[in-house]
C-alpha positions as CSV (number, residue, x, y, z in Angstrom):
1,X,211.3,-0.2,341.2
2,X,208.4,-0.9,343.5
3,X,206.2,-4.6,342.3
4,X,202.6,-5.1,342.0
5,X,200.3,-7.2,344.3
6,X,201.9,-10.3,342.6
7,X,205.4,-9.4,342.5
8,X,205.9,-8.5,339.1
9,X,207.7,-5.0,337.8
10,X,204.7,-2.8,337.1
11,X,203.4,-2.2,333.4
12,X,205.7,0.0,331.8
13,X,203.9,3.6,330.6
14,X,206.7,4.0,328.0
15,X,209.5,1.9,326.4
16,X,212.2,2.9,324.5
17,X,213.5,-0.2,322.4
18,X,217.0,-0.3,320.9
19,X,216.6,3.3,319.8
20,X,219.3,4.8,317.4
21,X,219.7,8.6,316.3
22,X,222.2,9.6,313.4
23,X,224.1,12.4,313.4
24,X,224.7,14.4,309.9
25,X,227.5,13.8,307.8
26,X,230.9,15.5,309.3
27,X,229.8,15.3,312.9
28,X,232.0,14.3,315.7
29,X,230.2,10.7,315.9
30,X,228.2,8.8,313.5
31,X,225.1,8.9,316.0
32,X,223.6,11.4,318.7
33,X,222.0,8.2,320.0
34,X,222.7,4.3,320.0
35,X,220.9,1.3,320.4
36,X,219.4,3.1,323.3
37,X,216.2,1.1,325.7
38,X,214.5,2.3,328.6
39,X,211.4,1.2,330.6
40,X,209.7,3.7,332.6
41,X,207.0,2.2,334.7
42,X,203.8,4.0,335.6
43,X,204.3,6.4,338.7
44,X,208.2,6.2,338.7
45,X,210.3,9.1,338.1
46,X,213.1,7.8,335.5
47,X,216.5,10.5,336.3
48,X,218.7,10.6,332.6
49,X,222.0,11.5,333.6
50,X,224.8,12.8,331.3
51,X,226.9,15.2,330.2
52,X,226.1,18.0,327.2
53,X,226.7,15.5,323.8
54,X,225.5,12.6,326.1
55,X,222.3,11.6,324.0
56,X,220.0,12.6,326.9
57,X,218.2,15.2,325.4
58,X,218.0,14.1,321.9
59,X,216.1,10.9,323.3
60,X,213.1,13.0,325.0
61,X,213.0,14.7,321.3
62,X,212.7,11.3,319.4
63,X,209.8,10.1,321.8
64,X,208.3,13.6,321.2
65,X,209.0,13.3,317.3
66,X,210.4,16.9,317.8
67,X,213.7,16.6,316.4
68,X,216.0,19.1,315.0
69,X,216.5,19.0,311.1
70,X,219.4,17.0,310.1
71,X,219.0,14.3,313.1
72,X,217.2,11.0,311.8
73,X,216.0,8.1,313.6
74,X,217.8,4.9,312.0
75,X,216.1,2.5,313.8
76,X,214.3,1.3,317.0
77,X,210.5,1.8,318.6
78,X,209.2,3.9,321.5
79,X,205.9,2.3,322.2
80,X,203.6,3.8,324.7
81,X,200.8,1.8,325.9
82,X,202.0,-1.0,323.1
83,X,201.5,1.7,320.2
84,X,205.1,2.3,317.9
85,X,204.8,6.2,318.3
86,X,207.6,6.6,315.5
87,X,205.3,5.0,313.2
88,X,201.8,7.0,313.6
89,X,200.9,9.4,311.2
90,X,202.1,12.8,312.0
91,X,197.7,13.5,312.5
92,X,197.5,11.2,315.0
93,X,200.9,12.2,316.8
94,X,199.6,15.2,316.9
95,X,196.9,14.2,319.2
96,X,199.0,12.4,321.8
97,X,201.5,15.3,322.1
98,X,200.3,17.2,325.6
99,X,197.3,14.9,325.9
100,X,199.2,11.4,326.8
101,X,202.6,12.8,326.4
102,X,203.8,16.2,327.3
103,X,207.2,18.0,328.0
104,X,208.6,20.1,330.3
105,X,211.6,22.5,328.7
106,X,214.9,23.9,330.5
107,X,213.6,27.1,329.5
108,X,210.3,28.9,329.9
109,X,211.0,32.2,328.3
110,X,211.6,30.9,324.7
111,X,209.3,28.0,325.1
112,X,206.2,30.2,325.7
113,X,204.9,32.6,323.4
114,X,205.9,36.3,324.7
115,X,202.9,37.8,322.6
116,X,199.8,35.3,324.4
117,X,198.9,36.0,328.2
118,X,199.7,32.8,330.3
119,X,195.6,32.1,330.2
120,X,195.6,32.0,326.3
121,X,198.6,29.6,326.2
122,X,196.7,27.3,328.9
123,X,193.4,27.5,327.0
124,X,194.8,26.9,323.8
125,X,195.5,23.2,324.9
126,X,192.0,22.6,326.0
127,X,190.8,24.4,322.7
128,X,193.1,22.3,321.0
129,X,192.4,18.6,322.7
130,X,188.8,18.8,324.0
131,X,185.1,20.4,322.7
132,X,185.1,22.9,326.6
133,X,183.3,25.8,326.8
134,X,185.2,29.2,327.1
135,X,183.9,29.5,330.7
136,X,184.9,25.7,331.8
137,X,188.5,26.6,330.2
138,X,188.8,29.3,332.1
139,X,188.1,27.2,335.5
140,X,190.4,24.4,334.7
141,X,193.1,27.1,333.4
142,X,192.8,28.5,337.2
143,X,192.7,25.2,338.5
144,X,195.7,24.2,336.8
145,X,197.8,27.4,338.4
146,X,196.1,26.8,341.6
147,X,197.9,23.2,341.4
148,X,201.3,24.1,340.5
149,X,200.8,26.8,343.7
150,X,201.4,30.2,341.6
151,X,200.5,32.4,343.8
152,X,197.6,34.7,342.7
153,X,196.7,32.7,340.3
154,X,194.2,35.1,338.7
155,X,196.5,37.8,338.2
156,X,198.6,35.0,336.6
157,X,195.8,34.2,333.9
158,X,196.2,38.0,332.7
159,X,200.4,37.9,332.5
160,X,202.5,38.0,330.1
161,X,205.6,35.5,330.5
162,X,207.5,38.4,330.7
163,X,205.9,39.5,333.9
164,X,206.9,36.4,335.8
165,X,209.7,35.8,337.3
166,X,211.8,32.5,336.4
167,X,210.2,30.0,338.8
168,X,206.5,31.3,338.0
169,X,207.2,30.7,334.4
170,X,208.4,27.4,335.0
171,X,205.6,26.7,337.0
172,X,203.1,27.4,334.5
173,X,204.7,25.1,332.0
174,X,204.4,22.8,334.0
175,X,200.5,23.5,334.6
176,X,200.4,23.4,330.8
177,X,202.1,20.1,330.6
178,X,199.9,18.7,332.7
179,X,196.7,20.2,331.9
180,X,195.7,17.2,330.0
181,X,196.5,14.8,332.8
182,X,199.1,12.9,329.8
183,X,200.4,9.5,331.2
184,X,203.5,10.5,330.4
185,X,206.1,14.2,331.7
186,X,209.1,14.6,330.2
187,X,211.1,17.1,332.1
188,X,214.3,18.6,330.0
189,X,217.0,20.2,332.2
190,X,213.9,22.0,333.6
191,X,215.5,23.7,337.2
192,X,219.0,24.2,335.5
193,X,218.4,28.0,335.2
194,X,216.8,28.0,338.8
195,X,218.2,29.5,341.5
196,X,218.5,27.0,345.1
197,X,215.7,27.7,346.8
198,X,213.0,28.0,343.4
199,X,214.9,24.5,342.3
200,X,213.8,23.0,345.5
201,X,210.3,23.8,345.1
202,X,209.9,23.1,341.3
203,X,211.5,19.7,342.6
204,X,208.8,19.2,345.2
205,X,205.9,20.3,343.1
206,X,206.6,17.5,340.5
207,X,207.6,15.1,343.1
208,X,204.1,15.8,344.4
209,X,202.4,15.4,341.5
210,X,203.4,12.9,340.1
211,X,203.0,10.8,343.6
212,X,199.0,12.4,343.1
213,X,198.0,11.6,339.6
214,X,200.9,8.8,339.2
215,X,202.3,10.0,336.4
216,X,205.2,8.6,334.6
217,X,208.3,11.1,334.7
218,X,211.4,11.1,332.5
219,X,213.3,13.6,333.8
220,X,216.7,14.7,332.4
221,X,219.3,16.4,334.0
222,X,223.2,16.8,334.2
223,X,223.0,17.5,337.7
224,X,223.5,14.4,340.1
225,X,222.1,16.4,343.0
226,X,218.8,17.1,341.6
227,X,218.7,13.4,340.8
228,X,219.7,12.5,344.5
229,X,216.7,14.7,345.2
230,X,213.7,13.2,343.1
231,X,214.7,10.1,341.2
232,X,213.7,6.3,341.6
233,X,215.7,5.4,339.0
234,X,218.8,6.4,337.0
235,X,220.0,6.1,333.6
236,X,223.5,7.6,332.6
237,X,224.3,7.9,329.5
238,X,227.5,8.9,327.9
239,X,228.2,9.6,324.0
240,X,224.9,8.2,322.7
241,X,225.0,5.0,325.0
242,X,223.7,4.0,327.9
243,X,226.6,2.6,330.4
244,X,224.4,2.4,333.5
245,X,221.3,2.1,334.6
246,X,219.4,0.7,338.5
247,X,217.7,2.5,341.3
248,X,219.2,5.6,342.8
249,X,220.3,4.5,345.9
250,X,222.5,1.4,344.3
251,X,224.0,4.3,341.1
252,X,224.9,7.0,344.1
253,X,226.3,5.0,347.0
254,X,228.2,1.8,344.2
255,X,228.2,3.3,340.6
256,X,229.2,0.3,338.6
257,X,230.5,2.3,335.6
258,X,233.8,4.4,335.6
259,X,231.9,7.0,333.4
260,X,229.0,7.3,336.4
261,X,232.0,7.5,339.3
262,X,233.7,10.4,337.3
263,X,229.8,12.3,337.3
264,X,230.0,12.1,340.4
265,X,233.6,12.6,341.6
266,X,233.1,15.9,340.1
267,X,230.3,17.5,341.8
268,X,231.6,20.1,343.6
269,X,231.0,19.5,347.9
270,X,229.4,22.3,350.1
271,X,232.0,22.1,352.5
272,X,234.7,24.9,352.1
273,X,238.2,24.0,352.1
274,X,239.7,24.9,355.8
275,X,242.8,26.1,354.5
276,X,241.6,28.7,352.2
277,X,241.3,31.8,354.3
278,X,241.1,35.7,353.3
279,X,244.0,37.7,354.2
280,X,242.2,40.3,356.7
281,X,244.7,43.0,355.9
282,X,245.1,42.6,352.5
283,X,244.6,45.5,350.4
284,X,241.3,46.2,348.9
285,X,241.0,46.7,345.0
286,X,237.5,47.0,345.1
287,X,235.5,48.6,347.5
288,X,231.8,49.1,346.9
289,X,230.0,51.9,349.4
290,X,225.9,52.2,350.1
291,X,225.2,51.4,346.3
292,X,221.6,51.9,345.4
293,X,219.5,50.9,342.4
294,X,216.1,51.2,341.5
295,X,214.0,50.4,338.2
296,X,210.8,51.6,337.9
297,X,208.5,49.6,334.9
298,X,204.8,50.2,334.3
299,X,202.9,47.3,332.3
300,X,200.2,48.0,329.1
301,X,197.6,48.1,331.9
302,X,199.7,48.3,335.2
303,X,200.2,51.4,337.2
304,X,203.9,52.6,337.6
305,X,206.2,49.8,339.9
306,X,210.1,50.7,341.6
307,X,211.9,48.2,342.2
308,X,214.2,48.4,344.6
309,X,217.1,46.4,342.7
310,X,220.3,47.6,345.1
311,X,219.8,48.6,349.0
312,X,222.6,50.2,350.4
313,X,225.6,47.6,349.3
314,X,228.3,47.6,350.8
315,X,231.1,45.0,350.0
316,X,235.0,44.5,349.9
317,X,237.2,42.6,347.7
318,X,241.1,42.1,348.5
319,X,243.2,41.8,345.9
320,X,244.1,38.5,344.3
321,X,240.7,37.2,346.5
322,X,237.4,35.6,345.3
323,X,234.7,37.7,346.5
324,X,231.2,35.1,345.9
325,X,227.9,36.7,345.8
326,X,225.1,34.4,346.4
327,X,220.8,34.6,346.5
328,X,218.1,33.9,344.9
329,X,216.9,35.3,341.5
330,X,215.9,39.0,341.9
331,X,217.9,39.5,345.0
332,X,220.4,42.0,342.8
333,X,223.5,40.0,342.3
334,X,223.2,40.6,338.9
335,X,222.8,44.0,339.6
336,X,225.8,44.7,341.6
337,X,227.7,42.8,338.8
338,X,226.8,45.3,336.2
339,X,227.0,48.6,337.9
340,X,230.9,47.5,339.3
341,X,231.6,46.9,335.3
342,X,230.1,50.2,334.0
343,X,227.0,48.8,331.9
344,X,224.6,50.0,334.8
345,X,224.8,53.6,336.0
346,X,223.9,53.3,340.4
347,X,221.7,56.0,342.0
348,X,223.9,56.4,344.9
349,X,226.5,54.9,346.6
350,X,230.0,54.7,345.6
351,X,232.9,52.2,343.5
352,X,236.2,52.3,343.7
353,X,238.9,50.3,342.0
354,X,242.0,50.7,343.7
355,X,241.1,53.7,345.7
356,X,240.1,55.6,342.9
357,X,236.4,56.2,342.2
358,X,235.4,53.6,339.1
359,X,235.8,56.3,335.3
360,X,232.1,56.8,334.4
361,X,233.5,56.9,330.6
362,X,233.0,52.7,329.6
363,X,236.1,52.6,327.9
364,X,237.7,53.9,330.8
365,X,235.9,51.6,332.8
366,X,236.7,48.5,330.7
367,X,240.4,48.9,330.9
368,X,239.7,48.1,334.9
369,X,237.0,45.5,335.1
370,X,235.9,43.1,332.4
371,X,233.4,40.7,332.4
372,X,232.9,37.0,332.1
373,X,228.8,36.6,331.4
374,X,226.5,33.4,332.1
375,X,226.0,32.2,328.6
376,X,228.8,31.7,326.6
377,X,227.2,31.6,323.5
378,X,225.0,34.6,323.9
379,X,227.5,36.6,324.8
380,X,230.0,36.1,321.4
381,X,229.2,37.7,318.4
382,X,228.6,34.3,316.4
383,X,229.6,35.8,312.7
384,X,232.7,36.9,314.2
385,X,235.9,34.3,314.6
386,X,236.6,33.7,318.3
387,X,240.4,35.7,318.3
388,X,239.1,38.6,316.5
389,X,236.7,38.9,319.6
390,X,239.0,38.4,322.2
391,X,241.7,40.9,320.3
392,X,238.8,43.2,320.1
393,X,239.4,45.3,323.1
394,X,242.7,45.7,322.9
395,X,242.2,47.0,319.4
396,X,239.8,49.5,320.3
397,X,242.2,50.5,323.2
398,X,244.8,51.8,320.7
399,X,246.9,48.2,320.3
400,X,248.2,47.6,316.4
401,X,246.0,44.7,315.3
402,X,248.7,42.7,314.5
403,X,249.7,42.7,318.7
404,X,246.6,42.0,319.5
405,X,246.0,38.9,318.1
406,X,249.0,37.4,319.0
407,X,248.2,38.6,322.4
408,X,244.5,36.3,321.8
409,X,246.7,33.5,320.4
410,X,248.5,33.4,323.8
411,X,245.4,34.0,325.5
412,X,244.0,31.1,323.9
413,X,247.0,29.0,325.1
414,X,246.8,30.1,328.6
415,X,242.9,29.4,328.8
416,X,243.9,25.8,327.7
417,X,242.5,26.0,323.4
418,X,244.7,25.9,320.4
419,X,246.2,28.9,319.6
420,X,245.6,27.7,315.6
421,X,241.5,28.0,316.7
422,X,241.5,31.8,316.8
423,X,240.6,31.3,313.8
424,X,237.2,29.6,314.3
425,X,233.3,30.6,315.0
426,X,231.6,30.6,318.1
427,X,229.9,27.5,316.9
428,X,232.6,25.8,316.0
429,X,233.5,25.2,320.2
430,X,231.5,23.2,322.5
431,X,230.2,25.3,325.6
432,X,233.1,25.0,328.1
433,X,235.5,25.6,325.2
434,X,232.9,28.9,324.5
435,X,233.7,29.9,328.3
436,X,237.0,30.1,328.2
437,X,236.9,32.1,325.1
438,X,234.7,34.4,327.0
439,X,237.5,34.4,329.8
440,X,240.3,35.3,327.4
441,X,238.3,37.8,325.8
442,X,237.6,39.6,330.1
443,X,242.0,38.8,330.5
444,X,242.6,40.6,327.1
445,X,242.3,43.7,328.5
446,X,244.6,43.3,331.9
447,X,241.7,44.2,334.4
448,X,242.3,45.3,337.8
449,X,238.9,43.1,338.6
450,X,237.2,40.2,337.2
451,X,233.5,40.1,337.7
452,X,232.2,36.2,336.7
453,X,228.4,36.0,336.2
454,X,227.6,33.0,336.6
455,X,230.0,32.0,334.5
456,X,229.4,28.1,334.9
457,X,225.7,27.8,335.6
458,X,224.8,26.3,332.1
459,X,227.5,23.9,332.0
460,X,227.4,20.2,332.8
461,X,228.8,18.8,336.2
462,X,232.2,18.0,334.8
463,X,232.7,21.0,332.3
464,X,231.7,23.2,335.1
465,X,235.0,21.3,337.2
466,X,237.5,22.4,334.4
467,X,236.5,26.0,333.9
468,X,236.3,26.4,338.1
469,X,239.8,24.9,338.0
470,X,240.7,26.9,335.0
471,X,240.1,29.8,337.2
472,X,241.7,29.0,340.3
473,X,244.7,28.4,338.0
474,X,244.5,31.8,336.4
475,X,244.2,33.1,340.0
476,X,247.1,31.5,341.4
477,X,249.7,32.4,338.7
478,X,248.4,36.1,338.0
479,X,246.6,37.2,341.6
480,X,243.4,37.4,339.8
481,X,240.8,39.5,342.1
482,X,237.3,38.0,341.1
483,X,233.7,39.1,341.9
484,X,232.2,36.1,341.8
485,X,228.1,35.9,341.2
486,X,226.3,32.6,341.6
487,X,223.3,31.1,343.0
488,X,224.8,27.3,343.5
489,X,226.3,27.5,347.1
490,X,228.6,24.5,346.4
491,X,230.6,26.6,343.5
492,X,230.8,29.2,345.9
493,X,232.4,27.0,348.2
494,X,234.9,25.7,346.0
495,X,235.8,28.8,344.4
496,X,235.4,31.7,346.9
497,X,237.4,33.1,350.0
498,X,234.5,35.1,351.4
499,X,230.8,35.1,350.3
500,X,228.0,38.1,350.7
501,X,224.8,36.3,350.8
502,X,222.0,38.9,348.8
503,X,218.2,39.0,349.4
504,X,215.8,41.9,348.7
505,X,218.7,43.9,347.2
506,X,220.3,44.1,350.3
507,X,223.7,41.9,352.0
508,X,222.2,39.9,355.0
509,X,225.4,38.0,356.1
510,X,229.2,38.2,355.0
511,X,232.1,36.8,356.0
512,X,234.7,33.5,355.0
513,X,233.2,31.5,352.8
514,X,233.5,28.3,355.2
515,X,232.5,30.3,358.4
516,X,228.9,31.4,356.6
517,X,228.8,28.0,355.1
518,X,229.8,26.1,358.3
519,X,227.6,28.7,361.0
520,X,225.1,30.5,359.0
521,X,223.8,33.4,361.5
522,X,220.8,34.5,359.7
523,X,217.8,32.6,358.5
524,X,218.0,32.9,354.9
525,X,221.5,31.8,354.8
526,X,220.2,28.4,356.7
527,X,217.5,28.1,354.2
528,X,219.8,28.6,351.0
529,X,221.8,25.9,352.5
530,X,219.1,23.6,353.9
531,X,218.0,23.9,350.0
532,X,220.7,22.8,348.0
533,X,219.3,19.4,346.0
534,X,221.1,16.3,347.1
535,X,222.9,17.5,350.1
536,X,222.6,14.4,352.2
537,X,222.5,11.8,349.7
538,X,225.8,13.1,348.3
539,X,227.0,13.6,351.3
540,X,228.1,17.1,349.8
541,X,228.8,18.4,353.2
542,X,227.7,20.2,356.4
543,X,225.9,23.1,356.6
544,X,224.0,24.4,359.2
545,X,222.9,21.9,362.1
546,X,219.3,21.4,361.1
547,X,217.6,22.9,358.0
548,X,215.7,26.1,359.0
549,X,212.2,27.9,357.6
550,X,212.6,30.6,355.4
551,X,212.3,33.6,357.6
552,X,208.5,35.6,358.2
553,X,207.8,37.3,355.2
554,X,210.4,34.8,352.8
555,X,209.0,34.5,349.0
556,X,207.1,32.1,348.1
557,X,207.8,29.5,344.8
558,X,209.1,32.4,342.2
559,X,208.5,35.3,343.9
């Protein structure tokens, strides 16, 4: 932490003081939070480390007073500026929410209001804080976009959060947070959703701010690279305590804590194993041929707008391979993903699963490809108990019920659960256990293809490890072929034997995963690589020579 003129730590913009959190009655742990203190000093970004459970998040909720029902604080003071915010009147609370304090969420879609323009969400927190007139809103509102570099920042005013695309949304959170120039940003998990490249440039933004207007960031995150990136300082925190805390070069390079060396032992390199290689004449079991895909979409006041989703892909996938499909948001993995299951009907082009073009009928299709999707949660039907769902296809294939959920029970075994838990709710799992529900439920049905989704993307650094491993195992003992989307290079390179990296709907380079990672040939490749967060501080591995420029004509932030 940088001293004053004198020598002295700088004055602290907000202290957390022996701050405890219970948990309600039957939890796994009597509190969500313990005894936890933290000084963040004015102009220093403050990186809060953990995994899901950790405490992290439930701390930025207590200094926000914005926590759930059912979680109390016991004891302890978070004083900003020498004021005990847990014990002002709600009122006046109230009034330092966005104007000294504000916070950033992980993410943007449910935190703004889909029914209010972007303009009238800015302008309410001017209407709400300060006596401007509509006109002078209206300028600071653009100012405010202008800051966080949205491009067109007028036609930004006008959207919907709908209309944006995940970076922009993100983007004009944080214009919102900061519209009030607060002393204080809390960030939660707020580039976790991101792909690479937008992460990088959310990261820069509030770097950049903060080093302008020297505010005071508490950022937390589960991600050790993003921390690599932007931290001064880092806190870890494990089950509701804090078990490390100093300056990021000192936690990276000599974590003092076992917890800390685990975190980072299991962020997954960028370097590709060199003795994983695709067998060239291996047979294919899924061959995708010029596929095409185009939506067309017309706003309340928009003309008509195609978007050309799919461009002529063309990929290969060799039986008992991992196939990894990389890019940035909107480039169409996603896309590809669901038209290879069924759920999305191509315009052209062709699919075949083991030379035989893919049944149009989806329960036809779903007895060849299953699915494992991004959100584990989401994607189970949460009044339903976890076997029943993963004995559900069978079932509606024509197995006796009874077969069926025996068959989950030693699903549920294989996947690494209790068999006795078929008998639980959704909710009843934490979200890696939730995953490999979600992978039982895709194996249920004996596919001929897996197609993963980004099936790790909102799990923490060490869950993520397991359910990767999990998956290699599954590979290894039943030849699983895998489709495997994601926008974090270094799963890829763990995971995958070749990789097609997607931009713009179309494949720009293919190849073995550790000959595109090691000698990218095209420019986006370089600059998906050059982008990943932490690369050189983790020493996660070498990519391309020298970082490259996106290529003429790249997107800009969101895009």
């Amino acid at each position: 932490m940088p001293a004053d003129a004198e020598g002295a730590a700088p004055a602290a913009a907000l202290a957390v003081e022996a701050l405890t959190v219970a948990l309600p009655p039957g939890a796994d742990r009597p509190f969500a939070l313990r005894e936890g203190s933290l000084r963040l000093a004015r102009g220093e970004i403050l990186c809060v480390v953990g995994e899901s459970g950790s405490g992290k998040s439930v701390m930025a909720m207590a200094v926000m007073r914005l926590l759930a029902p059912g979680l109390r604080v016991e004891s302890g003071r978070v004083l900003l500026a020498g004021a005990d915010l847990l014990a002002l009147p709600e009122e006046e609370m109230r009034r330092v929410r966005g104007r000294r304090v504000a916070m950033v969420f992980q993410e943007p879609m449910t935190a703004l209001n889909p029914l209010m323009t972007v303009g009238a969400q800015l302008a309410e927190t001017w209407r709400t804080h300060t006596d401007l007139s509509a006109a002078e809103i209206r300028a600071r509102s653009l100012e405010a976009l202008r800051e966080v570099a949205l491009p067109d920042p007028e036609g930004a005013l006008r959207a919907y959060p709908h209309e944006l695309s995940g970076g922009q949304r993100q983007r004009a959170m944080i214009a919102t947070a900061l519209a009030l120039e607060p002393e204080v940003l809390i960030c939660d998990e707020p580039t976790t959703a991101l792909d690479v490249t937008t992460q990088a440039q959310v990261l820069s933004l509030i770097r950049g701010l903060q080093r302008r207007r020297g505010t005071a960031v508490l950022f937390i995150t589960h991600d050790f690279g993003v921390v690599a990136e932007i931290a001064d300082r880092v806190a870890v925190m494990h089950r509701g305590e804090l078990v490390e805390e100093g300056p990021v070069s000192r936690v990276l390079t000599a974590p003092a804590h076992d917890y800390t060396r685990r975190l980072l032992a299991a962020v997954p390199p960028l370097r590709a194993p060199p003795s994983r290689r695709p067998d060239a004449a291996g047979e294919a079991v899924l061959e995708v041929r010029g596929l095409t895909k185009t939506y067309s979409a017309a706003g309340l006041f928009r003309r008509r707008r195609a978007t050309r989703a799919l461009d002529g892909v063309s990929v290969t996938l060799k039986r008992g391979a991992t196939l990894g499909v990389v890019g940035e948001s909107g480039s169409g993995k996603s896309t590809l993903a669901r038209c290879v299951v069924g759920l999305l009907a191509p315009d052209g082009g062709e699919i075949r699963i083991a030379g035989a073009p893919l049944p149009r009928a989806r329960a036809e299709a779903a007895k060849l490809v299953q699915m494992v999707f991004q959100d584990p949660y989401a994607s189970l039907n949460p009044r339903r108990r976890a076997g029943e769902q993963v004995a559900q296809g069978p079932v509606a294939a024509g197995a006796p019920r009874v077969e069926a959920m025996e068959r989950a029970r030693g699903l549920f075994e294989l996947v690494g659960l209790d068999p006795a838990a078929v008998s639980r709710f959704p909710h009843e799992f934490s979200g890696g256990q939730r995953q490999r529900i979600g992978i039982a439920r895709a194996l249920a049905m004996r596919p001929r293809v897996l197609v993963a989704d980004e099936p790790v993307s909102a799990l923490d650094v060490s869950v993520q490890a397991q359910v990767l491993e999990l998956l290699r195992g599954l590979r290894a003992r039943f030849g699983l072929s895998t489709l495997f989307i994601t926008h974090d290079l270094r799963v890829a390179a763990q995971v995958c034997d070749e990789v097609a990296v997607m931009r713009d709907g179309a494949v720009v380079e293919a190849g073995p995963v550790a000959e595109v990672f090691a000698t990218p040939r095209h420019a986006y490749t370089r600059a998906l690589l050059a982008a990943v967060p932490g690369r050189e501080a983790l020493g996660l591995g070498e990519g391309p020579s020298a970082p490259a420029a996106p290529p003429a004509g790249a997107p800009t932030a969101g895009e």
